[in-house]
C-alpha positions as CSV (number, residue, x, y, z in Angstrom):
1,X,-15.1,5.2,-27.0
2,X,-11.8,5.9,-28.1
3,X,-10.8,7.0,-24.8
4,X,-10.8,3.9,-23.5
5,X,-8.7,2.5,-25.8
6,X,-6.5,5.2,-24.3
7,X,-6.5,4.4,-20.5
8,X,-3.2,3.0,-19.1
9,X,-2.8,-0.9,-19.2
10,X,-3.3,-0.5,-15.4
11,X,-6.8,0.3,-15.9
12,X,-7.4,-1.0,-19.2
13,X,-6.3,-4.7,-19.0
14,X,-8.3,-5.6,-15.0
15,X,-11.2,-3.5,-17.1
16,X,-11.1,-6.1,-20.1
17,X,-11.0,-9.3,-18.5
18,X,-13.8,-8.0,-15.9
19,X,-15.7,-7.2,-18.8
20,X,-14.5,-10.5,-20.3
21,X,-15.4,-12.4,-16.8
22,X,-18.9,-10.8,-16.9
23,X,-19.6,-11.4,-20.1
24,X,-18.6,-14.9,-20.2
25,X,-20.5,-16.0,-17.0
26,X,-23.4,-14.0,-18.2
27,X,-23.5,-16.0,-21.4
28,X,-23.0,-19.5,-19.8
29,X,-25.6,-19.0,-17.0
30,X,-28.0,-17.7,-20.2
31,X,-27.9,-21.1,-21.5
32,X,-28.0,-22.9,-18.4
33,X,-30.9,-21.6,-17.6
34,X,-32.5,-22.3,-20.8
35,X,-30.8,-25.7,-21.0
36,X,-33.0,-25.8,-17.1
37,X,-36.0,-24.9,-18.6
38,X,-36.4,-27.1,-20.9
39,X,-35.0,-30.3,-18.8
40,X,-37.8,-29.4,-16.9
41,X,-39.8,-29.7,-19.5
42,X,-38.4,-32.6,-20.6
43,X,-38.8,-33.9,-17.0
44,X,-42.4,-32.9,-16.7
45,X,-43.4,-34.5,-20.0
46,X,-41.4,-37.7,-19.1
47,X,-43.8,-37.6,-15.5
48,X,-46.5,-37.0,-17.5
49,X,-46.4,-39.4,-20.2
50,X,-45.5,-42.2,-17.6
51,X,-48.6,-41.4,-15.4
52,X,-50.7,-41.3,-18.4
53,X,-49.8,-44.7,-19.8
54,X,-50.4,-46.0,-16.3
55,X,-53.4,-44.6,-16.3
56,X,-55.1,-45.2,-19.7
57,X,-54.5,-48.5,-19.0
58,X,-56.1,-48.7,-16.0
59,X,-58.9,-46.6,-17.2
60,X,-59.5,-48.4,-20.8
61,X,-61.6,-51.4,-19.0
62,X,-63.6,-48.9,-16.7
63,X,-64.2,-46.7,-19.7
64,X,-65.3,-49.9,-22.0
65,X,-67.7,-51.1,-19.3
66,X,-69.2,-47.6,-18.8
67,X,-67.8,-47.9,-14.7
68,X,-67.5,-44.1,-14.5
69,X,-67.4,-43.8,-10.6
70,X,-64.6,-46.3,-11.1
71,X,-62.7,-44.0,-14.0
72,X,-63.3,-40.8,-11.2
73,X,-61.8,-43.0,-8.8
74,X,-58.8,-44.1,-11.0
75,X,-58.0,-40.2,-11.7
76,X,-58.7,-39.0,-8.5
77,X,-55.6,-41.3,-7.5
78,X,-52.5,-39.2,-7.8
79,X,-54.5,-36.3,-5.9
80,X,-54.8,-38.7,-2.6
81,X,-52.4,-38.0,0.4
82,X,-50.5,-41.0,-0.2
83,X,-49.8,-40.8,-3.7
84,X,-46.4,-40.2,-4.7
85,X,-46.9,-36.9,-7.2
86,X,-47.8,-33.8,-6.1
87,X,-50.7,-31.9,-6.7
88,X,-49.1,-28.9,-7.3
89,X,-47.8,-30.2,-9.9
90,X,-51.3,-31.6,-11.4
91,X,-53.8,-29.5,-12.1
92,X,-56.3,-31.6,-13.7
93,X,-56.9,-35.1,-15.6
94,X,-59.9,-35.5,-17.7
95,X,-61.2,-37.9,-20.4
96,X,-62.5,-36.9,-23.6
97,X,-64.5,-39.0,-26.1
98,X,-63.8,-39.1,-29.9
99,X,-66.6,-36.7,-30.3
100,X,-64.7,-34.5,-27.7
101,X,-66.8,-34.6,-24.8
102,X,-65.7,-34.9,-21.5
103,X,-66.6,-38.6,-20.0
104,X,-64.8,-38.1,-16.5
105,X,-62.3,-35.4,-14.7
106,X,-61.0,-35.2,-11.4
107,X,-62.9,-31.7,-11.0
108,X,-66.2,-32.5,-12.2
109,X,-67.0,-28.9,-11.3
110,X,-65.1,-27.3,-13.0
111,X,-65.0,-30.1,-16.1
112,X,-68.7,-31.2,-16.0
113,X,-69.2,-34.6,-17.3
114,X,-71.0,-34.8,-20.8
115,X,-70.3,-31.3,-21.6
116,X,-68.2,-30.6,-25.0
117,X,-64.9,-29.3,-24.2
118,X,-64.9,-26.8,-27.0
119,X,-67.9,-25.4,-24.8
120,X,-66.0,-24.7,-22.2
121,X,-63.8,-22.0,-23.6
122,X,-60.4,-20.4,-23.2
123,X,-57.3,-22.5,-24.0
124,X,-59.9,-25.5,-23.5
125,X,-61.6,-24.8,-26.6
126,X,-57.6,-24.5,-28.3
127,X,-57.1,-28.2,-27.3
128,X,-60.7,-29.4,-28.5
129,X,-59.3,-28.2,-32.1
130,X,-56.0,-29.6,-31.7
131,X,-57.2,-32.9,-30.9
132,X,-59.7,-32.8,-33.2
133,X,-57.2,-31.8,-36.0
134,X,-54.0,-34.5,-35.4
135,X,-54.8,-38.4,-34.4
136,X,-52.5,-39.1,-31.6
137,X,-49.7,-42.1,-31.4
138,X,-48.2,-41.4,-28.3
139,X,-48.2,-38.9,-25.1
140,X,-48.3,-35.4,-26.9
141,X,-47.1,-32.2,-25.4
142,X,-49.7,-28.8,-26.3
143,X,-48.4,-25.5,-24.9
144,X,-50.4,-23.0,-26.2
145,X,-48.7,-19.2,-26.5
146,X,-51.4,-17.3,-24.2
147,X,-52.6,-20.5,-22.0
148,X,-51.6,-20.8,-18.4
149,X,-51.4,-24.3,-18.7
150,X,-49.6,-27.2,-20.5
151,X,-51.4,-30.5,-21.6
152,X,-50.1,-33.5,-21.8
153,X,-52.6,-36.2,-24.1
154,X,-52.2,-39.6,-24.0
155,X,-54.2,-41.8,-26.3
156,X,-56.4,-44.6,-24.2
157,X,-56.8,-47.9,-26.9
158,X,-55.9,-51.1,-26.3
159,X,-55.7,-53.5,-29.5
160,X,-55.7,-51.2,-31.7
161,X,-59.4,-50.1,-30.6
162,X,-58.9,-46.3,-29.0
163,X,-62.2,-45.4,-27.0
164,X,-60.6,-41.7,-25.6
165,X,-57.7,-39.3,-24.6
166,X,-56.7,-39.1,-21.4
167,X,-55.2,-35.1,-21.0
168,X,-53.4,-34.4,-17.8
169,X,-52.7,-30.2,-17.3
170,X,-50.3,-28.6,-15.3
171,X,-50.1,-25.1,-14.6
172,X,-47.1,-23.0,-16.6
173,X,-47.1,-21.2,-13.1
174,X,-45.4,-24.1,-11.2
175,X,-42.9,-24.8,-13.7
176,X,-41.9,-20.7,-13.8
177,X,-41.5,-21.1,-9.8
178,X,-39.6,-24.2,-10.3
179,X,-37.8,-22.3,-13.1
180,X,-37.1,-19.3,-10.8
181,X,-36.1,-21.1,-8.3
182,X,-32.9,-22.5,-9.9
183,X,-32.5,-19.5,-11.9
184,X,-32.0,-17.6,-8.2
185,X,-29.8,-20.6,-7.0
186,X,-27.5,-20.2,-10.4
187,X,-27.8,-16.2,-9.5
188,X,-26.5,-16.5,-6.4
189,X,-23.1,-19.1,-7.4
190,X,-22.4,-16.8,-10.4
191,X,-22.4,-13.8,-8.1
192,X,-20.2,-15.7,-5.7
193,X,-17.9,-17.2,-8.5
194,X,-18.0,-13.4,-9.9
195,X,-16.8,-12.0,-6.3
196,X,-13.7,-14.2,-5.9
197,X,-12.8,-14.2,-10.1
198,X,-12.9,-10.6,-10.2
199,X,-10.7,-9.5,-7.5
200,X,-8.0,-12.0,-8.7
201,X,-8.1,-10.8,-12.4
202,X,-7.9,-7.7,-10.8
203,X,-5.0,-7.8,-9.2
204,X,-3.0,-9.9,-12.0
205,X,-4.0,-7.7,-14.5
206,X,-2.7,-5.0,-12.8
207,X,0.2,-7.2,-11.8
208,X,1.1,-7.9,-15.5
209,X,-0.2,-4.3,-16.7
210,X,2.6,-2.6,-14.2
211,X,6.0,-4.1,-15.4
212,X,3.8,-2.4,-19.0
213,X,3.9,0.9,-17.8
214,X,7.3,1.2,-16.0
215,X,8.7,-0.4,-19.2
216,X,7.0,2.2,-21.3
217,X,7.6,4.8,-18.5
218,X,11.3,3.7,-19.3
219,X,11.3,3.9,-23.4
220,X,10.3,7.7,-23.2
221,X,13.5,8.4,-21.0
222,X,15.3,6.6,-22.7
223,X,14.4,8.7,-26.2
224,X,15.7,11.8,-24.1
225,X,19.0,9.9,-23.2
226,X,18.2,9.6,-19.5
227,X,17.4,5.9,-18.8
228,X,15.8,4.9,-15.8
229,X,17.0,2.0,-14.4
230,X,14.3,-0.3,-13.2
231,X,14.5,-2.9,-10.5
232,X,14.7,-6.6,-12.0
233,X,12.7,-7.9,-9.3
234,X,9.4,-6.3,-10.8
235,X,8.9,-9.3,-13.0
236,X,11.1,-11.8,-11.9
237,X,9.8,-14.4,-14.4
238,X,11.2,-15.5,-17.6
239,X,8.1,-15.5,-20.5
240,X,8.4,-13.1,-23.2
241,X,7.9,-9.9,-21.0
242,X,10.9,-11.2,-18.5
243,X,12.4,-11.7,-21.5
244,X,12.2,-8.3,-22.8
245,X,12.4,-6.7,-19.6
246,X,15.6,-8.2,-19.2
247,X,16.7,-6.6,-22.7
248,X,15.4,-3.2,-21.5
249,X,18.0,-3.2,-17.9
250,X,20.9,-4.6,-19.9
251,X,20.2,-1.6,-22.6
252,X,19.7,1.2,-20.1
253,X,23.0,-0.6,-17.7
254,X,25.2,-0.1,-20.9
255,X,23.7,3.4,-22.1
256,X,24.3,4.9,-18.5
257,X,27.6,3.3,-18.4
258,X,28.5,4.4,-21.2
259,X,27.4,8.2,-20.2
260,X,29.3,7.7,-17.4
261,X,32.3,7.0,-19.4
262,X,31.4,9.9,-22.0
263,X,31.6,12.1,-19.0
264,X,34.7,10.9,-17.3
265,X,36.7,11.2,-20.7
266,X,35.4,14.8,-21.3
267,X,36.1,15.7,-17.7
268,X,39.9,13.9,-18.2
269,X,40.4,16.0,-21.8
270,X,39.5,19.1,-19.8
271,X,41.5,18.2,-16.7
272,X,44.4,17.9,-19.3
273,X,43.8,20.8,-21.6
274,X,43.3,23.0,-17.9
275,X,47.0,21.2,-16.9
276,X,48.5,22.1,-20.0
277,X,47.9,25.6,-19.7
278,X,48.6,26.0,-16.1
279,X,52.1,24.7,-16.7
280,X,53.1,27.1,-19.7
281,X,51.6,29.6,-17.2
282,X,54.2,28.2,-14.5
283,X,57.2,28.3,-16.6
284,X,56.3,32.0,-17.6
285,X,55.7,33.1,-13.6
286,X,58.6,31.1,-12.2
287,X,61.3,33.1,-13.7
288,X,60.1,36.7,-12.6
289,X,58.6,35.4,-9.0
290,X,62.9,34.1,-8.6
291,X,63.6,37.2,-9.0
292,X,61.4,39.0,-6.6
293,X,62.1,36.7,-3.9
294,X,66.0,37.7,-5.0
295,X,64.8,41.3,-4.7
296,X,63.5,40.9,-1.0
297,X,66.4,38.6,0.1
298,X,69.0,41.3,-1.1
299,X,66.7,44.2,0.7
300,X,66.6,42.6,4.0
301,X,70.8,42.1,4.1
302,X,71.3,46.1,3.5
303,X,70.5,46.5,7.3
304,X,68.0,46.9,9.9
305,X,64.6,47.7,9.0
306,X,61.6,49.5,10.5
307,X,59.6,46.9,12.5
308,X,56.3,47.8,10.0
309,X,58.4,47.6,6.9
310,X,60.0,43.9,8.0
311,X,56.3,42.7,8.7
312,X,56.0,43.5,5.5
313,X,58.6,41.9,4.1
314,X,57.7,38.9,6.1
315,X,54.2,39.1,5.2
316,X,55.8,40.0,1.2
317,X,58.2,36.8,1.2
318,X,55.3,34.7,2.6
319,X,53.2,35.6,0.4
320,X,55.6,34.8,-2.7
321,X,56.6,31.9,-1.0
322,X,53.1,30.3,-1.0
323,X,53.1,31.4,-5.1
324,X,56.4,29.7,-5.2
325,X,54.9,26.3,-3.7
326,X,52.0,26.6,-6.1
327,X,53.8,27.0,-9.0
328,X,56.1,24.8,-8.6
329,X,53.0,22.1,-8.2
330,X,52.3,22.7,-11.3
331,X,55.4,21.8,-13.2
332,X,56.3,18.0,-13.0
333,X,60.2,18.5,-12.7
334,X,60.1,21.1,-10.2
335,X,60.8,19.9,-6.3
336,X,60.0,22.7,-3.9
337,X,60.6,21.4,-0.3
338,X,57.6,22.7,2.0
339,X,57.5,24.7,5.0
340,X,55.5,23.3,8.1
341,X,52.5,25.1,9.0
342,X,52.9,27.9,11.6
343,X,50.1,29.6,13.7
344,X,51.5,33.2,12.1
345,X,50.1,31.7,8.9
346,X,46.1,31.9,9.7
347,X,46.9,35.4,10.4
348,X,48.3,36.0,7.3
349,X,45.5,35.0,5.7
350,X,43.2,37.4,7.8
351,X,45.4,40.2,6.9
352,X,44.8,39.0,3.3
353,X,41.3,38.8,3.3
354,X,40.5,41.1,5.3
355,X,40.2,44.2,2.7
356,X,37.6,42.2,0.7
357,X,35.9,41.5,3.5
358,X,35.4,45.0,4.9
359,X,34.6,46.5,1.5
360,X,31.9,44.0,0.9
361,X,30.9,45.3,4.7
362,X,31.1,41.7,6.0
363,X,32.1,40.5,9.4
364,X,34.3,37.9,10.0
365,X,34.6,35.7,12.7
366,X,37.7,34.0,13.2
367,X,38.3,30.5,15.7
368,X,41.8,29.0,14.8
369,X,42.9,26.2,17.7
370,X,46.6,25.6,16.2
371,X,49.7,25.0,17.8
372,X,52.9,27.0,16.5
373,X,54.2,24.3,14.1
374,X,52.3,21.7,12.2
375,X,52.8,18.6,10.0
376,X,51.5,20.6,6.7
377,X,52.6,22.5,4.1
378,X,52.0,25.4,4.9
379,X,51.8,27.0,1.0
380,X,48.5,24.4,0.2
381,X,47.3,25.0,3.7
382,X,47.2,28.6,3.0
383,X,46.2,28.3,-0.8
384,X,42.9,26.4,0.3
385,X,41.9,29.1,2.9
386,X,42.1,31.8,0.3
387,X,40.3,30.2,-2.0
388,X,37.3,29.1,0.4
389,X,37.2,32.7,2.1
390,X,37.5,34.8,-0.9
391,X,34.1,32.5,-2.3
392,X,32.5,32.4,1.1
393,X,33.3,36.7,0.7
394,X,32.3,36.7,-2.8
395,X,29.0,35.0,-2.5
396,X,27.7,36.5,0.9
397,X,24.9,39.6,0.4
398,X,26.5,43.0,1.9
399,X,26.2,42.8,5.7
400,X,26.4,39.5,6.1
401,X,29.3,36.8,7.7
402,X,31.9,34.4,7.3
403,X,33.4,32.2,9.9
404,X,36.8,30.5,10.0
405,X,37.0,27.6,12.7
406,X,40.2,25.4,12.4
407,X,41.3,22.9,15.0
408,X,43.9,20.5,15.0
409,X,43.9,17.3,16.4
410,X,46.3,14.5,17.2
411,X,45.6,13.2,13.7
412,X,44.2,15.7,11.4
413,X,43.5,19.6,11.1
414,X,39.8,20.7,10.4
415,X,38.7,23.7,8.4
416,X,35.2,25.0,8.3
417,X,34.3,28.0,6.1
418,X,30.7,29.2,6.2
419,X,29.3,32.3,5.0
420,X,25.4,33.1,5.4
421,X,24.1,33.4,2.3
422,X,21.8,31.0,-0.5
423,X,22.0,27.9,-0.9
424,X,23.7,25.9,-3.6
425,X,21.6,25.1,-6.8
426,X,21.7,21.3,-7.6
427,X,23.0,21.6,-10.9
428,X,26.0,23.3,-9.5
429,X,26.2,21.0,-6.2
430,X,26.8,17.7,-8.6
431,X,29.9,19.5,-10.5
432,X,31.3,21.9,-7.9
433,X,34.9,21.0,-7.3
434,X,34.9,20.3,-11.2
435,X,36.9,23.3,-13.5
436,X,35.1,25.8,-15.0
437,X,31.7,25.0,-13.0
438,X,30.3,28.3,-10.8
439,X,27.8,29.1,-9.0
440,X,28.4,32.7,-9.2
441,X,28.6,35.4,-11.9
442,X,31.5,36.2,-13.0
443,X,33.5,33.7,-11.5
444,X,35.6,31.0,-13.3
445,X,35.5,28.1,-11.8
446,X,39.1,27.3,-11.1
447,X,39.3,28.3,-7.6
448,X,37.2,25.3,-6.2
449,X,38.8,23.1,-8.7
450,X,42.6,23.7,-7.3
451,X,41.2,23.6,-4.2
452,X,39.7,20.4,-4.5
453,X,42.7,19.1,-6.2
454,X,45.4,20.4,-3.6
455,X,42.7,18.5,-0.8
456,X,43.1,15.5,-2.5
457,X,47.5,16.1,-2.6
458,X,47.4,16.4,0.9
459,X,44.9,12.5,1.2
460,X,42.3,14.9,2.8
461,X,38.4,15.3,2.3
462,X,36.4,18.4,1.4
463,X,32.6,18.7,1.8
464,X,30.3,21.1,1.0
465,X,26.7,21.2,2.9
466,X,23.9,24.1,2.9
467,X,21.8,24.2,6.5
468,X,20.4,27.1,8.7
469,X,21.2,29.4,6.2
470,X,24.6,28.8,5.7
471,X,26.8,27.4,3.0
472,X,29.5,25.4,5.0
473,X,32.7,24.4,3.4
474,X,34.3,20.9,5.9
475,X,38.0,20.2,5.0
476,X,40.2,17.6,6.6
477,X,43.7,17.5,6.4
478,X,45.7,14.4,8.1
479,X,48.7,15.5,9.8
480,X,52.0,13.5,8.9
481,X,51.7,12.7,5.2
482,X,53.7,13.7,2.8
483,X,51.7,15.9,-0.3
484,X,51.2,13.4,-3.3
């Protein structure tokens, strides 16, 4: 039983006010039907008491004159074709003497005249006593418990001088037929009331029941600190529940702004305390990275060079150069003028990344569609390439691949970086380009994060998207814009 105290209000409240519904009709059409029986009663002693004063009237001067095929005629009358009652409702009409004989009946064979009606037995024999035992002032109603029939006795007397009874049965039969007969009729409008009730409480208790639930669906995550916002429109009225379903959306509106604001402040202190430490890490490289670029200015003034030993100063100076440009980011007085982008500098980076790529036994495939000079600097340029190929090479299995396509347009340069290997978990998809989040182990996080930030410098996007078993890395850079 306790169980379905248990169901959902879904189920619970359309169950109740069925049961309710049902219950309630039941009881109504219970007394309606007794209330029917008994006006038909009612009716049938009304009918009955009417026809018998008509009658023992009619029959007290046969009777006194001893005219008894007169008195056969009188109650033979409302068993003629013409007469108004039915005989289906009739069964018999008889007169009995003081002494209890029968004088006259409108079945003489079956109520001989003369004979005693205690004589005749069954419930006839029950009446004889009753009349016998109780003078009567009035029609009187006998229904015995095991008779089939119902009398009806009217006293005949005129004057004050009572010569008989008249007794008029009728058969308990018809009245049950009658009484089934409007019982079936009540059936059949309480089964159609009950078909077009029960559907509706249906549906609005499962209409009030659901705003329940989600509400309650909605307290439980909220416990756990994860509110579910719920859609207003679910109960757009404004009782009690509107009332505190309103109060539920404003609560879990300010708790999720307010989590949103919790996070945005941790993410700034974090943003700060990682700025903070990359600038004392900038003054401490600028100094010896001056002198190294020093160091390779002096060398190449000394003379000429082999050709492989000036690539690799080139590729050396570079290099530093790009460390310069990102250091000097860093520090808020420092005002390095950028270099344009150069074709020279994709290959660069493929000489760069190449070693980790062939150790790791990865190919790389390499589209670059650049003209010699372009509106970028080419130190964040060459900064975001590093850090998406060394992650693409870092998180691709041993045999695998990662592809560099870069094209530039009139307006903007695109980078894609994909390497074939698993896709991003969700948890680290919704924090990626944040510091400190990785994906990988071992790595710190930062790479993404500078990345990220040095897009954003240049006004560019970055995307990251996992499909046909790649992990693809989309940046796009707009030409013609100064870094912010």
């Amino acid at each position: 039983m306790m169980r379905l105290f248990d169901l959902s209000l879904r189920h619970k409240v359309p169950l109740w006010g069925s049961l309710l519904i049902v219950v309630s009709t039941l009881a109504v059409s219970t007394a309606l039907m007794f209330r029917a029986y008994d006006d038909l009663k009612q009716d049938l002693l009304a009918s009955s008491e009417g026809l018998g004063h008509t009658l023992a009237k009619t029959l007290f001067p046969a009777l006194l004159h001893d005219d008894l095929w007169r008195a056969f005629e009188i109650v033979r009358s409302p068993f003629h074709e013409d007469a108004t009652r039915s005989p289906r409702e009739v069964e018999a009409i008889f007169v009995v003497n003081p002494e209890m004989q029968i004088v006259v009946a409108s079945d003489p064979l079956r109520l001989p005249t003369l004979s005693a009606l205690a004589d005749i037995g069954g419930d006839r024999a029950q009446l004889a006593r009753a009349l016998a035992a109780s003078p009567l002032g009035g029609t009187r109603a006998f229904d015995f418990d095991d008779s089939p029939r119902i009398y009806f006795a009217t006293p005949i007397a005129e004057a004050g001088r009572q010569i008989g009874v008249l007794v008029i049965s009728h058969a308990k039969a018809g009245v049950r037929g009658r009484f089934l007969d409007l019982a079936a009729s009540g059936a059949l409008i309480g089964a159609l009331v009950l078909a077009v009730i029960l559907p509706i409480n249906w549906y609005w208790g499962r209409r009030m029941a659901q705003p329940l639930v989600a509400l309650a669906s909605g307290m439980d995550a909220l416990v756990h600190g994860q509110p579910s916002q719920l859609p207003r429109e679910m109960y757009a009225y404004h009782d009690e529940l509107g009332q505190l379903f309103d109060a539920y959306c404003d609560a879990a509106t300010a708790l999720h702004d307010k989590a949103l604001l919790e996070q945005e402040v941790l993410r700034s202190e974090r943003l700060a305390a990682v700025g903070r430490l990359a600038a004392g890490i900038a003054h401490e490289v600028n100094n010896p990275l001056g002198g190294m670029l020093m160091a390779l200015d002096n060398l190449k003034q000394r003379g000429p060079l082999y050709p492989a030993v000036a690539k690799t100063m080139a590729l050396l100076e570079r290099g530093l150069q790009q460390v310069a440009g990102t250091v000097g980011a860093l520090l808020v007085e420092a005002r390095v003028a950028p270099r344009p982008l150069a074709s020279h500098d994709f290959d660069d980076v493929h000489t760069l990344v190449e070693p980790q790529a062939t150790a790791r036994q990865l190919a790389l495939h390499w589209h670059v569609e650049v003209p010699d000079s372009v509106e970028l600097p080419a130190g964040f340029v060459r900064q975001i390439l590093i850090n998406l190929l060394l992650n693409a090479i870092q998180a691709s299995e041993p045999g695998g691949r990662v592809r560099l396509h870069a094209v530039a347009a009139a307006n903007d340069l695109r980078l894609v970086v994909a390497n074939a290997g698993a896709p991003l978990p969700d948890a680290v998809r919704e924090h990626l380009f944040e510091p400190f989040v990785s994906g990988r182990v071992g790595g710190h996080g930062l790479g993404l994060w500078v990345t990220y930030q040095t897009v954003i410098q240049l006004g560019g996007r970055i995307a990251a998207d996992c499909g046909e078993g790649e992990v693809v890395f989309t940046v796009t850079l707009p030409l013609k814009k100064e870094p912010a």
